[in-house]
C-alpha positions as CSV (number, residue, x, y, z in Angstrom):
1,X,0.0,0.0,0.0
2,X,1.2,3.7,-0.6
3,X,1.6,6.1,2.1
4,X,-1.5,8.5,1.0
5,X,-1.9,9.9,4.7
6,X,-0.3,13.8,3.4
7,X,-3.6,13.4,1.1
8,X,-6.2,13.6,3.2
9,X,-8.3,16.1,4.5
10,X,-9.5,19.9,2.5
11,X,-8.6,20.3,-0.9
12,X,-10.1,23.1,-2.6
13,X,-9.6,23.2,-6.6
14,X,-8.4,26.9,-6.7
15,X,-9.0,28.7,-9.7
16,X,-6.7,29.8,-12.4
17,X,-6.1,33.7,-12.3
18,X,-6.3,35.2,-16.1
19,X,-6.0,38.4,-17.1
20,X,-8.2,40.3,-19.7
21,X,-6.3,38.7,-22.7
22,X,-6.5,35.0,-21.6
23,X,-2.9,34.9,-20.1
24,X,-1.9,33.7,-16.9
25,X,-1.8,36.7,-14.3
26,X,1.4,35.8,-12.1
27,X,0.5,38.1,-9.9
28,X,-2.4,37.7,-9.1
29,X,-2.2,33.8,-9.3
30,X,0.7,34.4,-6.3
31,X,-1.8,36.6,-4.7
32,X,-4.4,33.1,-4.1
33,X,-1.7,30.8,-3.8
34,X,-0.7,32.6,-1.1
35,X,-3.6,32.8,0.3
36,X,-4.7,29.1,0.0
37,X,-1.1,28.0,1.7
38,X,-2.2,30.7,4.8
39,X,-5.5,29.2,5.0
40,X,-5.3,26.5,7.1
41,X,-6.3,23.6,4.1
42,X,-4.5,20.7,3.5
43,X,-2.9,20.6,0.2
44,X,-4.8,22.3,-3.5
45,X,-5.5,21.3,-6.5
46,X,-4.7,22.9,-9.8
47,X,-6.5,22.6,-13.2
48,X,-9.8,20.8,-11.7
49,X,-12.8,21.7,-13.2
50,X,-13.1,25.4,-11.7
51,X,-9.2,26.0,-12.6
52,X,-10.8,26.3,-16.4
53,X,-8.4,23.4,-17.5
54,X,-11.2,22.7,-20.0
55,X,-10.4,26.0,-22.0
56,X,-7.2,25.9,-22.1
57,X,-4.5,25.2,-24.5
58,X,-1.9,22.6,-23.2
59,X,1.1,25.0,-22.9
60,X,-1.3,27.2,-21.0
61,X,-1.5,24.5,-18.7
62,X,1.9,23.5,-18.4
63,X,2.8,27.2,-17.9
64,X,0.1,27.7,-15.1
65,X,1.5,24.2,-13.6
66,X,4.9,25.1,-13.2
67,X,4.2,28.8,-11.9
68,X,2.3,27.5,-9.2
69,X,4.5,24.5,-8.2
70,X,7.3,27.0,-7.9
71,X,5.0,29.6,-5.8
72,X,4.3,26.7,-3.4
73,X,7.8,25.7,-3.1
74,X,6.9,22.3,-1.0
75,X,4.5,24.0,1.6
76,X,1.8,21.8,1.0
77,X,0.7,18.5,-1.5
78,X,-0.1,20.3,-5.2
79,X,-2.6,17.8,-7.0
80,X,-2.8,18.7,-11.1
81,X,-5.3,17.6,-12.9
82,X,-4.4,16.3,-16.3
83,X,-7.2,14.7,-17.7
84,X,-7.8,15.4,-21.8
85,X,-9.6,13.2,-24.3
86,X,-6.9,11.0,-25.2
87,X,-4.5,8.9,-23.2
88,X,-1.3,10.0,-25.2
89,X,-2.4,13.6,-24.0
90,X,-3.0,12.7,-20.9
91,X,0.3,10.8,-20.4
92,X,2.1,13.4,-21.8
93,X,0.7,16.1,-19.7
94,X,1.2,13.3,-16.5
95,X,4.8,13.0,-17.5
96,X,4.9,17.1,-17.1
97,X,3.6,17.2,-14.3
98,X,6.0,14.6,-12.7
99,X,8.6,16.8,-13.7
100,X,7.7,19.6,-11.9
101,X,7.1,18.0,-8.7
102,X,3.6,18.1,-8.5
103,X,2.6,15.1,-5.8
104,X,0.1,13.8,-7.7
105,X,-2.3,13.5,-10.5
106,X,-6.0,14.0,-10.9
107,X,-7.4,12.5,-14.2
108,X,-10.9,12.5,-15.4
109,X,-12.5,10.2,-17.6
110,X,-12.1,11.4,-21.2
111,X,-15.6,13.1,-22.2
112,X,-16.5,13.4,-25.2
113,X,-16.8,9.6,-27.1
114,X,-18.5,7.3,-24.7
115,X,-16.7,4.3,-24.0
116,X,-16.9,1.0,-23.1
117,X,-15.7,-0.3,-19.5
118,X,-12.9,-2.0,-21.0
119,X,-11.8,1.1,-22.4
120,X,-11.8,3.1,-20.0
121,X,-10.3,0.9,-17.8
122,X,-7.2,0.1,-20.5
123,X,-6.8,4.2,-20.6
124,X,-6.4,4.6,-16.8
125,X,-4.3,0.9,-16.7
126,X,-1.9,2.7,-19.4
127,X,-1.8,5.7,-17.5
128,X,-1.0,4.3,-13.8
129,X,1.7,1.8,-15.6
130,X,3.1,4.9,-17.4
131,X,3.8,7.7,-14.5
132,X,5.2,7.4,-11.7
133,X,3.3,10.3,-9.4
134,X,0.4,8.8,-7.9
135,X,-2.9,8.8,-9.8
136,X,-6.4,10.3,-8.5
137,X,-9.4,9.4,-10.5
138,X,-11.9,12.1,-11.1
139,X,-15.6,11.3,-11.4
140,X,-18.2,13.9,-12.4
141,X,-20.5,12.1,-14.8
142,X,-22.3,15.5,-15.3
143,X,-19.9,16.9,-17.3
144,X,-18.1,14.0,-19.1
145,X,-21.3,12.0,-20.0
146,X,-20.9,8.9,-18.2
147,X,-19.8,7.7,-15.0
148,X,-16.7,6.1,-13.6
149,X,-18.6,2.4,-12.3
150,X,-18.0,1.8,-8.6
151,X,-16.8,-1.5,-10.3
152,X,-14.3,-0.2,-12.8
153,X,-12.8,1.9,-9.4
154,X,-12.6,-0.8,-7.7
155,X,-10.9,-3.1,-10.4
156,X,-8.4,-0.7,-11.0
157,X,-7.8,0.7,-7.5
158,X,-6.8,-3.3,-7.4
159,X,-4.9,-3.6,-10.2
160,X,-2.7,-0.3,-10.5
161,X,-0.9,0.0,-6.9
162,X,-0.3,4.0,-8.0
163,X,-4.4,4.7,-8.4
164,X,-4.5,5.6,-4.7
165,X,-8.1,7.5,-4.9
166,X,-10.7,9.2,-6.3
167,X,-12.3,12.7,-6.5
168,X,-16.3,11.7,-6.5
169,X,-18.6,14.6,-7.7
170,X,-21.9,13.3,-8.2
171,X,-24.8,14.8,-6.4
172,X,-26.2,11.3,-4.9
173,X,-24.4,10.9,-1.6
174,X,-25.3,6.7,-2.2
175,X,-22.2,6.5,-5.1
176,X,-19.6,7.7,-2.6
177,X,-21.0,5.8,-0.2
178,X,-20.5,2.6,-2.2
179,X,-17.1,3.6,-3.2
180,X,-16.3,3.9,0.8
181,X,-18.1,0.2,1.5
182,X,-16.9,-1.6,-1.6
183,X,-13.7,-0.1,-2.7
184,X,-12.1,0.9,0.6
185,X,-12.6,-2.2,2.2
186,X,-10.7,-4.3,-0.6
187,X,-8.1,-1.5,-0.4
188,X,-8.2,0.3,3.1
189,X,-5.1,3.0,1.7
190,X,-7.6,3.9,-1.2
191,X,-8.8,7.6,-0.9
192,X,-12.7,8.6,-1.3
193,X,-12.9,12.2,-1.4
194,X,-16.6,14.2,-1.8
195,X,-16.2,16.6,-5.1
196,X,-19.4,18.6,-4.2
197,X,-18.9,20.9,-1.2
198,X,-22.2,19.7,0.5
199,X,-21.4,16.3,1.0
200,X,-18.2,17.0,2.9
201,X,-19.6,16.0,6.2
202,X,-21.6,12.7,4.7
203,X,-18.4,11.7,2.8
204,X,-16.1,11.9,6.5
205,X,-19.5,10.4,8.4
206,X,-19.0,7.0,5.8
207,X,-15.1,6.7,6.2
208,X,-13.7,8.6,3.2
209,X,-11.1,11.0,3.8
210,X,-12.2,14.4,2.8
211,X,-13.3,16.5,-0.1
212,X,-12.1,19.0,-2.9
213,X,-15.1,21.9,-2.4
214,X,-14.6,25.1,-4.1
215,X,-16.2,26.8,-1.1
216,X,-12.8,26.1,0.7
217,X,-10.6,29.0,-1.8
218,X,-13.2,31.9,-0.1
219,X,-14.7,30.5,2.6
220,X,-11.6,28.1,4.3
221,X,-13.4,28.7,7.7
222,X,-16.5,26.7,6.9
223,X,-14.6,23.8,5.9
224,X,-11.6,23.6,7.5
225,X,-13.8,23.9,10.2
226,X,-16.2,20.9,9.6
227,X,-12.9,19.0,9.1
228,X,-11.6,19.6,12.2
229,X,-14.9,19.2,14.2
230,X,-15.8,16.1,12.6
231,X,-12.3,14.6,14.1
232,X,-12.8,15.9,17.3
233,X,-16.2,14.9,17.2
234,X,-17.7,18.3,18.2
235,X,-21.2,17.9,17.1
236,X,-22.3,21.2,18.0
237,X,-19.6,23.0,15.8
238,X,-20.7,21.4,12.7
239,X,-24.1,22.0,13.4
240,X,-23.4,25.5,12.9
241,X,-20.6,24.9,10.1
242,X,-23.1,22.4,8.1
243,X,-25.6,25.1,8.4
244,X,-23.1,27.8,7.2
245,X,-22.4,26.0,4.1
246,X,-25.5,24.9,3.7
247,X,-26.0,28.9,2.6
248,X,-23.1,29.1,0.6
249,X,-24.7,26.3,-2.2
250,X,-27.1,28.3,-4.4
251,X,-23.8,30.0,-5.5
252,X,-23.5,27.2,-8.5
253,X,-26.8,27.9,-9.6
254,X,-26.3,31.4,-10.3
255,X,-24.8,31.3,-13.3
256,X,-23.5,28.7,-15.6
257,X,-20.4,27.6,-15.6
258,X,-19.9,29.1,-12.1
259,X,-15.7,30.3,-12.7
260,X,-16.5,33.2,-12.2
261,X,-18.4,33.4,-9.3
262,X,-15.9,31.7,-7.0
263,X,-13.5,34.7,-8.4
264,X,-15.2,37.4,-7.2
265,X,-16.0,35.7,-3.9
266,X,-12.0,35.2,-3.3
267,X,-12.0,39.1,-4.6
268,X,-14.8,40.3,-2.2
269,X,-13.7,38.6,0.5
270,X,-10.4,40.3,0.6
271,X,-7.7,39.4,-2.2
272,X,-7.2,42.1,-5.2
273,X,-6.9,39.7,-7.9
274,X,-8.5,39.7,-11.6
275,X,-11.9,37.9,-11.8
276,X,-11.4,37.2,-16.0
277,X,-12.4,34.2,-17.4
278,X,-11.6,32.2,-20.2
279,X,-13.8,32.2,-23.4
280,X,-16.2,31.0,-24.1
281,X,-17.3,31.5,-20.3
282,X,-18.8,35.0,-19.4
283,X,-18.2,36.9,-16.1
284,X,-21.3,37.3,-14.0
285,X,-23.4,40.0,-14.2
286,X,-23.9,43.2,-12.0
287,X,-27.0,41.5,-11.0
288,X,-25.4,38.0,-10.3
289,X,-22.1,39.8,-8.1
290,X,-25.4,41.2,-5.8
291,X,-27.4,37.9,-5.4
292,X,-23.6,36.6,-5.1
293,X,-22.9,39.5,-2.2
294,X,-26.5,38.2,-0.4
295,X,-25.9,34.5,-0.3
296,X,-22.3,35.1,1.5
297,X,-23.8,37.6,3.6
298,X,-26.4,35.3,4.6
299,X,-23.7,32.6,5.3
300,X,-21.6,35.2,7.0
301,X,-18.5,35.0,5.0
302,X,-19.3,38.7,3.8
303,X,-20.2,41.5,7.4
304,X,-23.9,42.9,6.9
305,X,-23.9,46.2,5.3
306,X,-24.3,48.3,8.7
Protein backbone atom coordinates (compact mmCIF):
# COMPACT_ATOMS: atom_id res chain seq x y z
CA UNK A 1 0.00 0.00 0.00
CA UNK A 2 1.21 3.70 -0.58
CA UNK A 3 1.57 6.12 2.12
CA UNK A 4 -1.49 8.53 0.96
CA UNK A 5 -1.94 9.91 4.73
CA UNK A 6 -0.30 13.80 3.39
CA UNK A 7 -3.65 13.39 1.10
CA UNK A 8 -6.22 13.65 3.22
CA UNK A 9 -8.34 16.05 4.48
CA UNK A 10 -9.52 19.88 2.55
CA UNK A 11 -8.57 20.27 -0.94
CA UNK A 12 -10.15 23.07 -2.60
CA UNK A 13 -9.61 23.18 -6.57
CA UNK A 14 -8.44 26.90 -6.73
CA UNK A 15 -8.99 28.71 -9.70
CA UNK A 16 -6.74 29.75 -12.39
CA UNK A 17 -6.07 33.70 -12.25
CA UNK A 18 -6.27 35.16 -16.14
CA UNK A 19 -5.99 38.35 -17.15
CA UNK A 20 -8.16 40.28 -19.70
CA UNK A 21 -6.31 38.75 -22.69
CA UNK A 22 -6.49 34.96 -21.64
CA UNK A 23 -2.86 34.92 -20.07
CA UNK A 24 -1.94 33.72 -16.93
CA UNK A 25 -1.82 36.69 -14.29
CA UNK A 26 1.44 35.76 -12.09
CA UNK A 27 0.55 38.11 -9.94
CA UNK A 28 -2.43 37.72 -9.12
CA UNK A 29 -2.16 33.81 -9.32
CA UNK A 30 0.70 34.35 -6.30
CA UNK A 31 -1.79 36.58 -4.67
CA UNK A 32 -4.43 33.06 -4.08
CA UNK A 33 -1.73 30.78 -3.79
CA UNK A 34 -0.70 32.60 -1.06
CA UNK A 35 -3.61 32.84 0.34
CA UNK A 36 -4.74 29.06 -0.04
CA UNK A 37 -1.10 28.01 1.75
CA UNK A 38 -2.19 30.70 4.82
CA UNK A 39 -5.52 29.22 4.97
CA UNK A 40 -5.29 26.47 7.09
CA UNK A 41 -6.33 23.63 4.11
CA UNK A 42 -4.55 20.72 3.49
CA UNK A 43 -2.88 20.61 0.19
CA UNK A 44 -4.79 22.26 -3.52
CA UNK A 45 -5.52 21.34 -6.51
CA UNK A 46 -4.66 22.88 -9.78
CA UNK A 47 -6.52 22.63 -13.25
CA UNK A 48 -9.79 20.85 -11.70
CA UNK A 49 -12.78 21.71 -13.23
CA UNK A 50 -13.09 25.37 -11.66
CA UNK A 51 -9.24 25.96 -12.56
CA UNK A 52 -10.80 26.30 -16.38
CA UNK A 53 -8.39 23.39 -17.54
CA UNK A 54 -11.15 22.72 -20.01
CA UNK A 55 -10.44 25.96 -22.03
CA UNK A 56 -7.21 25.88 -22.10
CA UNK A 57 -4.49 25.16 -24.52
CA UNK A 58 -1.86 22.64 -23.16
CA UNK A 59 1.10 25.04 -22.88
CA UNK A 60 -1.29 27.22 -21.02
CA UNK A 61 -1.50 24.50 -18.74
CA UNK A 62 1.91 23.52 -18.38
CA UNK A 63 2.75 27.24 -17.86
CA UNK A 64 0.06 27.75 -15.10
CA UNK A 65 1.48 24.24 -13.58
CA UNK A 66 4.89 25.13 -13.19
CA UNK A 67 4.17 28.82 -11.90
CA UNK A 68 2.30 27.52 -9.25
CA UNK A 69 4.54 24.48 -8.21
CA UNK A 70 7.26 27.02 -7.88
CA UNK A 71 5.00 29.57 -5.84
CA UNK A 72 4.27 26.68 -3.41
CA UNK A 73 7.80 25.72 -3.06
CA UNK A 74 6.89 22.34 -1.03
CA UNK A 75 4.47 24.04 1.61
CA UNK A 76 1.79 21.75 1.00
CA UNK A 77 0.71 18.55 -1.47
CA UNK A 78 -0.07 20.27 -5.17
CA UNK A 79 -2.60 17.79 -6.99
CA UNK A 80 -2.81 18.72 -11.06
CA UNK A 81 -5.32 17.64 -12.90
CA UNK A 82 -4.35 16.29 -16.34
CA UNK A 83 -7.24 14.71 -17.68
CA UNK A 84 -7.84 15.42 -21.82
CA UNK A 85 -9.64 13.19 -24.28
CA UNK A 86 -6.88 11.05 -25.20
CA UNK A 87 -4.47 8.86 -23.18
CA UNK A 88 -1.35 9.99 -25.23
CA UNK A 89 -2.37 13.65 -24.03
CA UNK A 90 -2.98 12.66 -20.87
CA UNK A 91 0.32 10.81 -20.36
CA UNK A 92 2.11 13.38 -21.77
CA UNK A 93 0.74 16.11 -19.69
CA UNK A 94 1.17 13.25 -16.47
CA UNK A 95 4.77 13.02 -17.50
CA UNK A 96 4.87 17.07 -17.13
CA UNK A 97 3.63 17.22 -14.33
CA UNK A 98 5.97 14.63 -12.70
CA UNK A 99 8.58 16.79 -13.71
CA UNK A 100 7.75 19.63 -11.92
CA UNK A 101 7.09 18.03 -8.66
CA UNK A 102 3.60 18.14 -8.53
CA UNK A 103 2.58 15.07 -5.79
CA UNK A 104 0.11 13.84 -7.75
CA UNK A 105 -2.27 13.48 -10.48
CA UNK A 106 -6.02 13.99 -10.92
CA UNK A 107 -7.43 12.53 -14.18
CA UNK A 108 -10.91 12.50 -15.42
CA UNK A 109 -12.49 10.23 -17.55
CA UNK A 110 -12.13 11.35 -21.16
CA UNK A 111 -15.62 13.10 -22.23
CA UNK A 112 -16.54 13.39 -25.23
CA UNK A 113 -16.85 9.61 -27.08
CA UNK A 114 -18.55 7.30 -24.69
CA UNK A 115 -16.72 4.29 -24.04
CA UNK A 116 -16.91 0.97 -23.12
CA UNK A 117 -15.74 -0.26 -19.49
CA UNK A 118 -12.88 -1.96 -21.00
CA UNK A 119 -11.80 1.11 -22.42
CA UNK A 120 -11.77 3.09 -20.02
CA UNK A 121 -10.32 0.89 -17.85
CA UNK A 122 -7.16 0.14 -20.47
CA UNK A 123 -6.79 4.19 -20.62
CA UNK A 124 -6.37 4.63 -16.76
CA UNK A 125 -4.29 0.88 -16.70
CA UNK A 126 -1.94 2.69 -19.38
CA UNK A 127 -1.75 5.70 -17.55
CA UNK A 128 -0.96 4.29 -13.77
CA UNK A 129 1.68 1.85 -15.62
CA UNK A 130 3.10 4.90 -17.43
CA UNK A 131 3.76 7.72 -14.51
CA UNK A 132 5.20 7.42 -11.73
CA UNK A 133 3.26 10.35 -9.36
CA UNK A 134 0.37 8.81 -7.88
CA UNK A 135 -2.88 8.79 -9.84
CA UNK A 136 -6.35 10.26 -8.52
CA UNK A 137 -9.36 9.38 -10.53
CA UNK A 138 -11.92 12.12 -11.06
CA UNK A 139 -15.61 11.35 -11.36
CA UNK A 140 -18.20 13.88 -12.37
CA UNK A 141 -20.52 12.08 -14.81
CA UNK A 142 -22.31 15.47 -15.33
CA UNK A 143 -19.90 16.87 -17.33
CA UNK A 144 -18.13 14.01 -19.08
CA UNK A 145 -21.33 11.97 -19.98
CA UNK A 146 -20.88 8.90 -18.22
CA UNK A 147 -19.77 7.66 -14.96
CA UNK A 148 -16.72 6.13 -13.65
CA UNK A 149 -18.65 2.41 -12.29
CA UNK A 150 -17.98 1.83 -8.57
CA UNK A 151 -16.78 -1.50 -10.32
CA UNK A 152 -14.30 -0.15 -12.77
CA UNK A 153 -12.80 1.87 -9.41
CA UNK A 154 -12.58 -0.85 -7.68
CA UNK A 155 -10.89 -3.12 -10.35
CA UNK A 156 -8.39 -0.68 -11.02
CA UNK A 157 -7.79 0.69 -7.50
CA UNK A 158 -6.84 -3.32 -7.36
CA UNK A 159 -4.90 -3.58 -10.18
CA UNK A 160 -2.66 -0.33 -10.52
CA UNK A 161 -0.89 0.00 -6.89
CA UNK A 162 -0.30 4.05 -7.97
CA UNK A 163 -4.44 4.74 -8.42
CA UNK A 164 -4.47 5.64 -4.74
CA UNK A 165 -8.14 7.52 -4.88
CA UNK A 166 -10.74 9.21 -6.32
CA UNK A 167 -12.32 12.72 -6.49
CA UNK A 168 -16.32 11.66 -6.48
CA UNK A 169 -18.56 14.59 -7.68
CA UNK A 170 -21.87 13.26 -8.16
CA UNK A 171 -24.76 14.85 -6.38
CA UNK A 172 -26.20 11.30 -4.95
CA UNK A 173 -24.36 10.93 -1.64
CA UNK A 174 -25.29 6.67 -2.18
CA UNK A 175 -22.18 6.50 -5.07
CA UNK A 176 -19.57 7.72 -2.62
CA UNK A 177 -20.98 5.84 -0.18
CA UNK A 178 -20.50 2.59 -2.16
CA UNK A 179 -17.07 3.64 -3.24
CA UNK A 180 -16.33 3.85 0.82
CA UNK A 181 -18.14 0.20 1.48
CA UNK A 182 -16.94 -1.57 -1.61
CA UNK A 183 -13.74 -0.15 -2.70
CA UNK A 184 -12.09 0.89 0.62
CA UNK A 185 -12.62 -2.18 2.23
CA UNK A 186 -10.71 -4.27 -0.58
CA UNK A 187 -8.05 -1.51 -0.44
CA UNK A 188 -8.23 0.28 3.10
CA UNK A 189 -5.12 3.04 1.74
CA UNK A 190 -7.57 3.89 -1.21
CA UNK A 191 -8.80 7.56 -0.87
CA UNK A 192 -12.66 8.55 -1.30
CA UNK A 193 -12.92 12.24 -1.43
CA UNK A 194 -16.56 14.16 -1.85
CA UNK A 195 -16.15 16.56 -5.08
CA UNK A 196 -19.40 18.56 -4.18
CA UNK A 197 -18.89 20.92 -1.24
CA UNK A 198 -22.24 19.71 0.45
CA UNK A 199 -21.36 16.27 0.97
CA UNK A 200 -18.15 17.04 2.85
CA UNK A 201 -19.59 15.98 6.17
CA UNK A 202 -21.65 12.69 4.70
CA UNK A 203 -18.44 11.69 2.81
CA UNK A 204 -16.08 11.91 6.53
CA UNK A 205 -19.51 10.36 8.41
CA UNK A 206 -18.97 7.01 5.81
CA UNK A 207 -15.05 6.69 6.20
CA UNK A 208 -13.71 8.60 3.17
CA UNK A 209 -11.11 10.97 3.81
CA UNK A 210 -12.19 14.39 2.80
CA UNK A 211 -13.26 16.46 -0.09
CA UNK A 212 -12.12 19.02 -2.86
CA UNK A 213 -15.13 21.91 -2.42
CA UNK A 214 -14.63 25.12 -4.13
CA UNK A 215 -16.23 26.81 -1.08
CA UNK A 216 -12.84 26.14 0.72
CA UNK A 217 -10.63 28.96 -1.83
CA UNK A 218 -13.25 31.86 -0.13
CA UNK A 219 -14.68 30.48 2.61
CA UNK A 220 -11.56 28.06 4.32
CA UNK A 221 -13.40 28.70 7.68
CA UNK A 222 -16.52 26.68 6.90
CA UNK A 223 -14.55 23.80 5.85
CA UNK A 224 -11.58 23.60 7.50
CA UNK A 225 -13.75 23.88 10.23
CA UNK A 226 -16.25 20.89 9.60
CA UNK A 227 -12.95 19.05 9.10
CA UNK A 228 -11.60 19.58 12.18
CA UNK A 229 -14.91 19.20 14.16
CA UNK A 230 -15.76 16.06 12.57
CA UNK A 231 -12.25 14.64 14.08
CA UNK A 232 -12.78 15.92 17.26
CA UNK A 233 -16.24 14.86 17.19
CA UNK A 234 -17.67 18.27 18.19
CA UNK A 235 -21.20 17.86 17.07
CA UNK A 236 -22.34 21.20 17.98
CA UNK A 237 -19.61 23.01 15.81
CA UNK A 238 -20.74 21.44 12.71
CA UNK A 239 -24.05 21.96 13.40
CA UNK A 240 -23.41 25.48 12.88
CA UNK A 241 -20.57 24.93 10.12
CA UNK A 242 -23.14 22.42 8.11
CA UNK A 243 -25.61 25.14 8.38
CA UNK A 244 -23.13 27.84 7.18
CA UNK A 245 -22.35 26.04 4.12
CA UNK A 246 -25.50 24.88 3.67
CA UNK A 247 -26.04 28.91 2.65
CA UNK A 248 -23.07 29.14 0.57
CA UNK A 249 -24.70 26.34 -2.16
CA UNK A 250 -27.08 28.26 -4.39
CA UNK A 251 -23.82 30.01 -5.50
CA UNK A 252 -23.50 27.20 -8.46
CA UNK A 253 -26.84 27.89 -9.64
CA UNK A 254 -26.28 31.40 -10.29
CA UNK A 255 -24.82 31.27 -13.31
CA UNK A 256 -23.53 28.70 -15.57
CA UNK A 257 -20.36 27.64 -15.56
CA UNK A 258 -19.86 29.11 -12.14
CA UNK A 259 -15.74 30.35 -12.66
CA UNK A 260 -16.54 33.25 -12.21
CA UNK A 261 -18.45 33.43 -9.27
CA UNK A 262 -15.95 31.73 -6.99
CA UNK A 263 -13.47 34.66 -8.42
CA UNK A 264 -15.23 37.42 -7.18
CA UNK A 265 -15.96 35.70 -3.86
CA UNK A 266 -12.04 35.24 -3.32
CA UNK A 267 -12.01 39.10 -4.64
CA UNK A 268 -14.79 40.26 -2.24
CA UNK A 269 -13.70 38.64 0.53
CA UNK A 270 -10.35 40.34 0.61
CA UNK A 271 -7.67 39.41 -2.25
CA UNK A 272 -7.16 42.13 -5.21
CA UNK A 273 -6.90 39.67 -7.91
CA UNK A 274 -8.54 39.71 -11.56
CA UNK A 275 -11.88 37.90 -11.83
CA UNK A 276 -11.35 37.20 -15.97
CA UNK A 277 -12.38 34.21 -17.36
CA UNK A 278 -11.64 32.20 -20.15
CA UNK A 279 -13.79 32.22 -23.42
CA UNK A 280 -16.19 31.05 -24.07
CA UNK A 281 -17.30 31.53 -20.34
CA UNK A 282 -18.78 35.02 -19.42
CA UNK A 283 -18.20 36.85 -16.13
CA UNK A 284 -21.33 37.34 -14.05
CA UNK A 285 -23.38 40.05 -14.20
CA UNK A 286 -23.88 43.18 -12.04
CA UNK A 287 -26.96 41.51 -10.95
CA UNK A 288 -25.39 37.96 -10.33
CA UNK A 289 -22.12 39.83 -8.15
CA UNK A 290 -25.39 41.20 -5.82
CA UNK A 291 -27.42 37.91 -5.41
CA UNK A 292 -23.63 36.58 -5.06
CA UNK A 293 -22.93 39.45 -2.20
CA UNK A 294 -26.47 38.18 -0.44
CA UNK A 295 -25.93 34.51 -0.33
CA UNK A 296 -22.31 35.07 1.45
CA UNK A 297 -23.79 37.63 3.60
CA UNK A 298 -26.43 35.33 4.57
CA UNK A 299 -23.67 32.62 5.27
CA UNK A 300 -21.63 35.24 6.96
CA UNK A 301 -18.54 35.02 5.03
CA UNK A 302 -19.25 38.69 3.84
CA UNK A 303 -20.17 41.48 7.38
CA UNK A 304 -23.90 42.93 6.93
CA UNK A 305 -23.89 46.19 5.33
CA UNK A 306 -24.26 48.33 8.73
Amino acid sequence: MMNTERFRGVIPPVPTIVDETGALDKKGMAVLIERVVASGVNGMLLLGSGGEFCHMSTALRKEVAEFTVKQVAGRMPVLLGVGACGTAEVIDLGRHAASIGVDAVLVVNPYYAKLSEEALFRHYQKIAATLEVPVLLYNFPALTGQELTVELVKRLALSCPNIVGIKDTVDSISHTRQLITDVKSARPDFLVFSGFDEYLLDTLILGGDGGVPASSNYAPDICCGIYKAFQNNDLAAITGLEQRLARLMPIYSLDTPYFGLVKEAIRLTGSDISTAVLAPALTPTPETKEKLVDILTKAGVLPKAS
